[in-house]
C-alpha positions as CSV (number, residue, x, y, z in Angstrom):
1,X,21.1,0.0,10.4
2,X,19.9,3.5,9.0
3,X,17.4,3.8,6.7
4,X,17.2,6.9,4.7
5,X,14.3,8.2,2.7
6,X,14.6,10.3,-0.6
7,X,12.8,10.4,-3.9
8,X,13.9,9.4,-6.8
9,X,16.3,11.9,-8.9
10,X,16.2,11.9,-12.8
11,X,18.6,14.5,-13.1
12,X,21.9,13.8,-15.5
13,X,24.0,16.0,-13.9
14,X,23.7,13.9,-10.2
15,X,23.6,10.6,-11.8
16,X,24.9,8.7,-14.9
17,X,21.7,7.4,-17.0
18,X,22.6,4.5,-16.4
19,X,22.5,4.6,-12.7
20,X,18.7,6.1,-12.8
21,X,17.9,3.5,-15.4
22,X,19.4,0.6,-12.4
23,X,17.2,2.7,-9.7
24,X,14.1,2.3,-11.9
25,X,14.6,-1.5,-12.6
26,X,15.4,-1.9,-8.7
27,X,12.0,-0.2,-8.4
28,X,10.2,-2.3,-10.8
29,X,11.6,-5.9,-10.1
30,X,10.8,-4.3,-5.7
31,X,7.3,-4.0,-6.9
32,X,6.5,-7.0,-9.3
33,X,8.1,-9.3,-6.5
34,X,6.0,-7.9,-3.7
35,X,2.6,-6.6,-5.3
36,X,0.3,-8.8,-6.9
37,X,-0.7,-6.7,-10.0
38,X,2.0,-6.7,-12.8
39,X,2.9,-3.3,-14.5
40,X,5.1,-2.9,-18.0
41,X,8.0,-0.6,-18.0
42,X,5.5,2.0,-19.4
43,X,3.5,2.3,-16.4
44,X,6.9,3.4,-14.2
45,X,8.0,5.1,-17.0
46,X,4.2,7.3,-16.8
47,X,4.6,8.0,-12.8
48,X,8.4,8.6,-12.7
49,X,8.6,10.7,-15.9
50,X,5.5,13.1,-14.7
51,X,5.8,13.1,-10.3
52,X,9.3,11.3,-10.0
53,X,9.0,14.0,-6.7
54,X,6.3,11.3,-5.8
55,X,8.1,8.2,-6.4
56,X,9.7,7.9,-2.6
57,X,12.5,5.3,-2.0
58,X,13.3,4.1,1.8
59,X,17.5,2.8,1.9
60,X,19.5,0.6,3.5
61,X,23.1,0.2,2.6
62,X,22.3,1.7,-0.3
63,X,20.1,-0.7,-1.3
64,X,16.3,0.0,-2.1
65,X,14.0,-1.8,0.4
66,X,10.7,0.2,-0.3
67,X,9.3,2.5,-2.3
68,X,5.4,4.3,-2.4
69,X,5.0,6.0,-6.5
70,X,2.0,8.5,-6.6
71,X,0.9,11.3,-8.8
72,X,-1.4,14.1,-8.8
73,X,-4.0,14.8,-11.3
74,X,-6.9,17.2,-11.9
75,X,-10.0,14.9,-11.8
76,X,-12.8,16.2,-13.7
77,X,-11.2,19.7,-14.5
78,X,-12.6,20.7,-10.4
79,X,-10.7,19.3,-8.4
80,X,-6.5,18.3,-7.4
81,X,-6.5,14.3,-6.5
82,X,-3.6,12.7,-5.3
83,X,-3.6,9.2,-6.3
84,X,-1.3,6.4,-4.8
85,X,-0.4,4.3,-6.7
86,X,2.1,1.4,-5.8
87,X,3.8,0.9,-1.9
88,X,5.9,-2.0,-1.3
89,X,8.2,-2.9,1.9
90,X,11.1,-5.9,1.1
91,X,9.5,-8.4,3.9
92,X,12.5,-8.7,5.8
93,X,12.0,-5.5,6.3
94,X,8.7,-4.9,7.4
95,X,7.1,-4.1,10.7
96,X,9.7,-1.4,11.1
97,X,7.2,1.7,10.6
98,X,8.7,2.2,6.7
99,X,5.4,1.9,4.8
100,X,3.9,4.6,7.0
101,X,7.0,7.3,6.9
102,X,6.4,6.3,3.1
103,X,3.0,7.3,2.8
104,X,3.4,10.7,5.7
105,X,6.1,12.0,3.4
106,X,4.1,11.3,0.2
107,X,0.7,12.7,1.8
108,X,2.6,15.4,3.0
109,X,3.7,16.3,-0.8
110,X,0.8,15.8,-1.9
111,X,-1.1,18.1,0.5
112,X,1.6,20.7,-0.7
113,X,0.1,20.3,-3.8
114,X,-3.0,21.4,-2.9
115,X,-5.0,18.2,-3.2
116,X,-8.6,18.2,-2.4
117,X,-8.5,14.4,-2.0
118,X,-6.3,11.6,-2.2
119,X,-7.2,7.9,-3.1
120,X,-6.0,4.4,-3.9
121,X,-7.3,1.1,-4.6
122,X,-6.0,-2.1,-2.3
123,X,-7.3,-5.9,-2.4
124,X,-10.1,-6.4,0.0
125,X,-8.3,-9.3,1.6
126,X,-5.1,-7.6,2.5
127,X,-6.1,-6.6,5.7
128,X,-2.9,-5.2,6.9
129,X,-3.0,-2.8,4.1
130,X,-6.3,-1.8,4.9
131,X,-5.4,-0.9,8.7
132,X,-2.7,0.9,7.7
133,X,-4.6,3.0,5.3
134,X,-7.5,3.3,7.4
135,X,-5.1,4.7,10.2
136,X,-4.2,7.2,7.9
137,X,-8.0,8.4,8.0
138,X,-8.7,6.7,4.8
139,X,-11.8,5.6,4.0
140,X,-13.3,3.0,1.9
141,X,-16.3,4.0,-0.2
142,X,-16.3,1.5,-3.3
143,X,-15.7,-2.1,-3.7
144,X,-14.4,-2.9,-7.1
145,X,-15.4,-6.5,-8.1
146,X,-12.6,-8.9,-9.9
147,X,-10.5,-5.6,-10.1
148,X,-7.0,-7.3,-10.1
149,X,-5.5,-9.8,-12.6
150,X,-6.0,-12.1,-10.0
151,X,-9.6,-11.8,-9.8
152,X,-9.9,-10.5,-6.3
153,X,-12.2,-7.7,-5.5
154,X,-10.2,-4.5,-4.0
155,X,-11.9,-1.6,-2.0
156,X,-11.8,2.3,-3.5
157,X,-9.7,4.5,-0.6
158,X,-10.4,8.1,0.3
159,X,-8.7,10.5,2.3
160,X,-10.4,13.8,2.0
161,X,-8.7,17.1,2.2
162,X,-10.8,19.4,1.4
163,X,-14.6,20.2,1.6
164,X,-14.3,19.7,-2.2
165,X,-13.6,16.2,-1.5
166,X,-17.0,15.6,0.3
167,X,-18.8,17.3,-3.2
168,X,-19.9,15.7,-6.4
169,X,-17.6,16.8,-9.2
170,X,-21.4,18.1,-10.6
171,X,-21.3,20.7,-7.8
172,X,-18.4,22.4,-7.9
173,X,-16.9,25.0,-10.2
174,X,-14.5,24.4,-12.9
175,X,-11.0,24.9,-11.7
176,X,-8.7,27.6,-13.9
177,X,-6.6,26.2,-16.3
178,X,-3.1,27.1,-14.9
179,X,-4.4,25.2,-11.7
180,X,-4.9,22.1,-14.0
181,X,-2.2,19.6,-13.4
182,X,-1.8,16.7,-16.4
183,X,0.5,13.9,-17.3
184,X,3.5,15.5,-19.7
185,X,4.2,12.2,-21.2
């Protein structure tokens, strides 16, 4: 069995719109099954749209088995954050090392970028998700009461990248304007 990793194209010319709007419903229904946090079509719609470089698909048979969707944001007009968003293996799947070639080839984009820091929010009692993060050199440094739908408290995630990570947004110069990155749509 091969898995092969790619992100998600929304380019006409290599597929029909129909076939991208299948891919993004695969994606969706993947991550409503497997996450416990519901998201409308418009929150897909939001991350593909603007970073659909970030929205990384792992393949088997053709068939999507997991996916990690991140962006990248100025926060507070002084710094780049990288912000992930959504990572989901099928179960069957998992234990195979896809979740963390996800989130290498997403940090790695995302460090292209030029992020200062990247961050993410998971439940507190998913501790598997926390290791894995934590292996990454995340680190948690909030806990966000009744944060999900479900009620359960989640932890605040850091990886920093740059000194400017380690700085209050108060302390550190404005960024130019053509290094500002914002949402399109």
């Amino acid at each position: 069995m091969t898995i092969t990793y790619s992100a998600l194209s929304l380019d006409t010319s290599e597929k029909s719109r129909g076939q991208i709007d299948g891919e993004i419903e695969a994606i969706r229904k993947l991550v409503n099954e497997h996450l416990s946090e519901p998201y409308s079509v418009y929150v897909y719609r939001f991350f593909l749209n603007n970073w659909p470089e970030l929205c990384l698909l792992a393949k088997s048979e053709g068939n999507i088995i997991g996916c990690i969707i991140s962006k990248v944001e100025t926060h507070r007009n002084t710094r780049l954050r990288g912000y992930i968003g959504m990572l989901t293996v099928t179960e069957q799947y998992r234990g195979q090392g896809i979740a963390k070639k996800l989130i290498d080839k997403s940090l790695d984009i995302m460090v292209d970028k030029k992020c200062d820091e990247i961050i993410l929010e998971t439940e507190v009692v998913n501790k598997k998700a926390l290791r894995l993060y934590e292996n990454f050199g995340f680190v948690r440094v909030k806990r966000l009461y009744r944060y999900y739908l479900n009620k359960h408290d989640a932890y605040r995630l850091i990886l920093p990248i740059t000194d400017k990570a380690c700085l209050r947004s108060t302390f550190l110069e404005k960024l130019p304007e053509e290094k500002c990155i914002e949402a399109r749509y």
